[in-house]
Structure formats: C-alpha cells, structure tokens
N, C-alpha and C positions, 0 to 999 in steps of 0.2 A: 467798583466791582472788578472781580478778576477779569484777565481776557477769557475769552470764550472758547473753550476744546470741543473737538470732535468726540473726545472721552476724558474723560478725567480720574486717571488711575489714578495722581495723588492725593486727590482732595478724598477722594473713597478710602485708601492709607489711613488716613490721619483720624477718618473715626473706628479703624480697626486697630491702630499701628503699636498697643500695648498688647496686646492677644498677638497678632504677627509675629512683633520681635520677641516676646518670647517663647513660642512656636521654632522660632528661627534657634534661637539661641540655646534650644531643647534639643535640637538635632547636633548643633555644633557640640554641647557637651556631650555626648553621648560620643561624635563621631563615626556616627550608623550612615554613613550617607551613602550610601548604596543599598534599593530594598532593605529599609531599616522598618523601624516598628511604625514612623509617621506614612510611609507610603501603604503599610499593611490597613492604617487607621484609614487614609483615604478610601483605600479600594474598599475597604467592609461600608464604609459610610457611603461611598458613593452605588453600590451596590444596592442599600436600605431605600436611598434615596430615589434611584430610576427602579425600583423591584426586579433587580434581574438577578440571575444565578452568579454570571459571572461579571468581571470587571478585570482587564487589563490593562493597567496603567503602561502608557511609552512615551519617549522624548518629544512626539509632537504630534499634531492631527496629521500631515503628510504621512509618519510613518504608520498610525492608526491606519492608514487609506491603504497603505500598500501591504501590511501586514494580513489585512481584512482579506483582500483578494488573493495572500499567497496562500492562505488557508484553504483553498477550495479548488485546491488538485486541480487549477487549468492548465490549458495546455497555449502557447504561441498560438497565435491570429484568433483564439476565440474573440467573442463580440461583446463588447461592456458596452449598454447604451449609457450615454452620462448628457445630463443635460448643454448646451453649446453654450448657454448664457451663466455662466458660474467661476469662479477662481479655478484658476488653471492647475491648482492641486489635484483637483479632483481626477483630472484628465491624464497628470504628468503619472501619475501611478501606472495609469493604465498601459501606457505607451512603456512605461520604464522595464514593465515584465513582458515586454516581448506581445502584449494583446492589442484588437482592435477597438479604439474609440470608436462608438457608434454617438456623433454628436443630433441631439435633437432640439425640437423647439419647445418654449413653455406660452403655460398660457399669460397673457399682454396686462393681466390683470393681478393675479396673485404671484409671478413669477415662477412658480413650479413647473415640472412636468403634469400632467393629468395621463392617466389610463389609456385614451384613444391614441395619445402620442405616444407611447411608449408599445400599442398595439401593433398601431402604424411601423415602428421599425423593429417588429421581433422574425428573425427569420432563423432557421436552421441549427447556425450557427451562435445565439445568443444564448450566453452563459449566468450574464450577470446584469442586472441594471441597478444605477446608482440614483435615486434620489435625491437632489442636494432641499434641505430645508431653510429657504434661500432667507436675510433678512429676518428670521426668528419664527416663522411659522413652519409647522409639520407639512409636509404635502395631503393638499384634501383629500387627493386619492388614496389615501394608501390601503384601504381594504382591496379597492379594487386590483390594484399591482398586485396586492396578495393574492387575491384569487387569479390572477393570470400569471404570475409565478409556481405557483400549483399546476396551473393545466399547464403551463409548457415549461416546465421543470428548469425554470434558474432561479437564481441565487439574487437576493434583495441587499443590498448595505446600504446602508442609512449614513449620509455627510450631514451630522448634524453639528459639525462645528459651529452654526449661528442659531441653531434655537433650544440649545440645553435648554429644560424648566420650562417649557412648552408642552401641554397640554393636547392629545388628542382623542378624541369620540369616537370609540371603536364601535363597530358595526354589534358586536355581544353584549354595548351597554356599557360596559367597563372603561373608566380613562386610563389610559397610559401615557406614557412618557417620551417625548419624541427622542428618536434613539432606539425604542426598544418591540419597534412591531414588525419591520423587518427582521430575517437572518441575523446579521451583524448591525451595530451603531459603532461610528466613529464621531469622535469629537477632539477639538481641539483648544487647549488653555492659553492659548498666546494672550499678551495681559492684555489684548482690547476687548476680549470676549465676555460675553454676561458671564462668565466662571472661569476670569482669567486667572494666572499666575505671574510670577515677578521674573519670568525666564521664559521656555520653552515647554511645552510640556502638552499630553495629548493621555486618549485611551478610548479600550474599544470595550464592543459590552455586547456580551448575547443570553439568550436563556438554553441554548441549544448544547449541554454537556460536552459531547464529543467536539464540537465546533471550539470551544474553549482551552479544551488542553491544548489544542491543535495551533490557537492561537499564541497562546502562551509560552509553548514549545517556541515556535516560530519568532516571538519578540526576544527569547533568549539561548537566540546560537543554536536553535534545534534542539537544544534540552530539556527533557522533564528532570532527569539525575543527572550530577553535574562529573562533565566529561564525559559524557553517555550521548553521544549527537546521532540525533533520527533520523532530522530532517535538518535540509540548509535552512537555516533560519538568518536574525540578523541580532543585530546587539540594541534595543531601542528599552530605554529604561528609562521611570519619572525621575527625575533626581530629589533627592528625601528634602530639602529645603525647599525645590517645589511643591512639593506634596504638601509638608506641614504648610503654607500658606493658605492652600487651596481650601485643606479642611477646615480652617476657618471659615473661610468664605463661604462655602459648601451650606453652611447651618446658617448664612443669608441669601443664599440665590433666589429664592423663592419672593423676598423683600428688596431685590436686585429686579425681581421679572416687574415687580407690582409696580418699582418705580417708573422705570421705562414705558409701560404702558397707560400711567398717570401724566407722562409726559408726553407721551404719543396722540393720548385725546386732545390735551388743549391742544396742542396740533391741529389735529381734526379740525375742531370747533372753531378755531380763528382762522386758520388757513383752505377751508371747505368752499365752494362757492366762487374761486378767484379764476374767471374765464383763462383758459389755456394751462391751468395748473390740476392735476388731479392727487391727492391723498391716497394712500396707501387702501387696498381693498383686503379684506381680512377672511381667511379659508372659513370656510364654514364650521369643521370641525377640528379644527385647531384654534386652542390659545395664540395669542402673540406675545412675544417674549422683546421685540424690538431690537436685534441688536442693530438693525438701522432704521431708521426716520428715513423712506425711501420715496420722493416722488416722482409723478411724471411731467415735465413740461413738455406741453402740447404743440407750441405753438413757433418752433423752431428756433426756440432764447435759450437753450440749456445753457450754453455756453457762456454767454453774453451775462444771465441769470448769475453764474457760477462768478464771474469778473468782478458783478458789480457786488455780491455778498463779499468779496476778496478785499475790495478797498473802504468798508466799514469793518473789515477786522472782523468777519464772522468765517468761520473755514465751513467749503464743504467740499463734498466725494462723488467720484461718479462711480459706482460700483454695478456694472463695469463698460469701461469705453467701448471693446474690441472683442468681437464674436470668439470663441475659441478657433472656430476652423478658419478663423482672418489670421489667427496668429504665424509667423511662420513656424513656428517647430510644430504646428500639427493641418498647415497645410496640403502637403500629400495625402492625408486620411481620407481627406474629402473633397477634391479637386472642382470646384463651380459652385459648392452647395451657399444657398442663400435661404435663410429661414427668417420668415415674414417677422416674427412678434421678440425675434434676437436680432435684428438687424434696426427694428423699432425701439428695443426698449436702450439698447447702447448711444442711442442718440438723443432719449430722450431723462434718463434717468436722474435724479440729482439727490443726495442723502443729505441732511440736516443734521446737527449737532444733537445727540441723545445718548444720554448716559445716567447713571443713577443720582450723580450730584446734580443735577439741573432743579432749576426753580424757576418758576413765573417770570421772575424779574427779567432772567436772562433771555426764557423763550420770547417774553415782548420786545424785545432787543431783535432778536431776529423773525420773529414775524412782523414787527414793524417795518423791517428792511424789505422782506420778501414783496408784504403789501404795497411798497413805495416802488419798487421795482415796475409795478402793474398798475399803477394809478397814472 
C-alpha cells in the first residue's frame, strides 16, 4: 500500500489526468490565458451548479474575502463579527481594510457560530458578520443570522472555502447551496479543497444584481469598461489553466462530496464509543461535505494522540492550535478576551486523513492505530 496522505491530489489526477491535460493543453493552444473562454466555461458552470445569478471568479479565497467586503461601501473601524476559532484569512481581510474584527465563540459541538453568539456581539456599530462553514458543513443557523441581518441591517458573507457541495434546509422548504443564502459566498480552490485546483484560485458568488457588478468592477481595477475606473478596485483574476482544471472537476464534486462522507461514516462506526475520543457531530440542516475528518480528544492526549499516529507513518492536523485573538497580529482587537468553547476546541482538536481516494484498507490502518493508542 501507498503511504498514507492527508489528501491525495495525485492519486485523484490520475483518474481525471486525460480530460485535465487536455483541458490544459486547450488553453495553452489557444493562448487565452487571461478571462479566456475556459474561465467564462467555469463561471456559467459553476453558476448552474450553486443556482446563483452571479459568479466571480479570482486568484484565491483570501482575495474572494476581501473583495466581498470592499463591495459594501464600509467605512474604517466598522465591526465584522468573524468567528475567533477559524483560519486567520478570514480575519486578515478584515484588519487589512482598515475595520474591526469582532472575534467570537462557536458552538464546542458543530464548530460554527449559532445566532445567540452572534446576537450576543451585535452592537451599533456592526456592519457585517462572517460565517465560516468550518470542516464542510453550512452553519445551522443560517435562517436565523438571516432574520437578524434583516432587523438590524448588516451584511452576511458566507467563508465557505471548506464546504462547497454542501447542502442546506432552508426554512421555505427549498435546499440550497452553501455559499449562496447569505449576501455574498466566498470560496476558495487551493488544491486541498473538495473543488480544488492545480494552483491558486478562488471566487465569489451572490444572487443580489447590483452587489455583482460592484464585485466584479472591484476584482478588476474598478472597471466595468476598460480604462473607465469607478471604483479603487484590485487586479484578482482565475488564471484560464486554473479554471479549465477545475471545470473538470466541477461535473465530479458532487461524487468528491459522496466519497468523503462514505469515508466519514466508517469513521463513525469504528471509531464511535472510544472513552475520551468524540466523532464529529453533524448540523442538523446541512449536508456534510468533509473537507476534514475532525475530532475531539477529551482526555488531555491530543498531542501525545498526534506523536504517536506520527511514528506509524499516519499524518494528522490540528485545525487549529491558537485562538485568533492569541495570535499576535490581532491581539490588540481584543486585549484579555478568552472564549470557553475556542480555548477548548484548540486544545482538543485533531483531523484524520480524508480525501476522495481513500478505501477501507487504509482507514483500518489508521483506526487500528487510533484504537491501539486507547487500549
């Protein structure tokens, strides 16, 4: 058997890698590589695919994050609540434009924020709250953030770089697509993502018209016509080799999500029941899409846990060690703040190898380990 990855972009390659390279090789004869016809292909597809109006393809989820927020005419020190327990993307955008992180806590069980938390910190001054859909599931709440987005008039974007193809149960009956029930959806293709690419690559997605040009202007230089500048915008473009990849892939994500969560159960099921370890708890109204295998140990071995899958050759992750507001560059935001269930889950967290090419063979490899670890 191969060694064992945390993901395995090549092994995924090799049953795409005749469609790929000449995808690839479509772009290179052509020499469109900037907004050519394969990035137009992506965004109408990827468009069809989440049912939204719009799709702005850019160079990566960061710039999705930050593009997303220059669109909505803030101003210096408004208040972006962003969850404290998430990749420091999500935050760096915030800080980057001159506004306030407002870091909060999620709940200990699904990792998201929920409604009451994000109640708890709306004041005056709050603009925007950012949802990140952490590990592959939508946040459960999100009718509810919609309805208190309504009554107190801010702005929703959705960080759904980890659960593209995720599934949610709208309050109207209707599923949609995480990414598209807030304002804005950002996502990002970095190639470890359930819809990654072989480079950089990101995009943002709304149904909201006017919000779209505004975006779009904004990903290129402040233009709608060229040399015609509105607005300071920035230069963030798919690059057309990313793009023809992705649209490959795009018409398997759906059989990308199935697998992950084919591998997530036997998880479940073997590793359920082992005193001091807890399995991943699943939103009520969202799918899961897995882009991590996420548990919790209880019992104060995370570390020790992590060591000894280390020295049988099994990798894993702790996403993520250190609170946001522990970090330094965004210690001043929040000088003392210590939040119960982001100060719990950073110490107890630990992800498992889960990726589309995985089989049996391999998860009894590492739940054999996991279970020897506790015997």
């Amino acid at each position: 058997m191969s060694n064992i990855q945390m993901v395995d972009v090549r092994g995924q390659y090799l049953h795409i890698k005749n469609e790929v390279d000449a995808a690839i090789q479509e772009v290179i004869d052509s020499c469109a590589f900037i907004n050519g016809p394969k990035v137009k292909s992506f965004q109408a597809n990827l468009e069809s695919y989440l049912d939204v109006n719009c799709v702005i393809p850019c160079a990566n989820g960061t710039d999705a994050l930050q593009i997303a927020l220059m669109a909505l005419d803030l101003n210096v020190g408004d208040e972006v609540i962003v969850p404290a327990f998430t990749y420091v993307a999500t935050a760096e955008v915030i800080a980057l434009l001159g506004l306030t992180p407002i870091m909060v806590d999620v709940d200990p069980d699904t990792f998201n924020v929920t409604a009451d938390i994000v109640r708890s910190a709306l004041t005056e001054n709050t603009k925007v709250v950012v949802p990140v859909h952490l590990f592959g599931q939508v946040t459960g709440e999100m009718d509810e953030i919609m309805d208190l987005a309504k009554a107190h008039n801010f702005y929703v974007i959705e960080d759904n770089a980890q659960a593209i193809g995720a599934n949610y149960k709208h309050k109207n009956g209707k599923t949609l697509k995480s990414g598209t029930i807030g304002h804005i959806g950002c996502t990002s293709f970095y190639p470890s993502k359930n819809l990654g690419c072989y480079g950089d690559g990101g995009a943002i997605y709304t149904n909201d018209e006017q919000l779209g040009i505004n975006l779009r202007k904004i990903a290129n230089h402040g233009q709608a016509k060229k040399y015609h500048h509105d607005v300071i915008g920035c230069n963030s473009r798919l690059d057309a080799i990313q793009a023809a990849v992705l649209d490959v892939k795009l018409k398997r994500l759906d059989q990308y999500c199935e697998a992950r969560e084919k591998a997530a159960t036997y998880y479940d099921h073997n590793l359920s029941g082992i005193d001091g370890l807890s399995t991943p708890v699943r939103e009520k109204k969202s799918s899961h899409v897995f882009h991590q295998y996420t548990l919790k140990e209880k019992s104060g071995k995370r570390d020790t846990l992590k060591e000894y899958l280390k020295e049988k050759g099994i990798p894993s992750m702790v996403y993520y060690p250190v609170p946001l507001y522990n970090q330094e560059a965004f210690r001043h935001y929040a000088p003392g703040i210590e939040l119960v269930a982001t100060e719990q889950l950073c110490k107890e967290v630990i992800s498992l190898p889960i990726h589309t090419e995985m089989n049996y063979e391999m998860q009894d490899i590492i739940i054999e380990a996991v279970k020897s670890f506790y015997s």
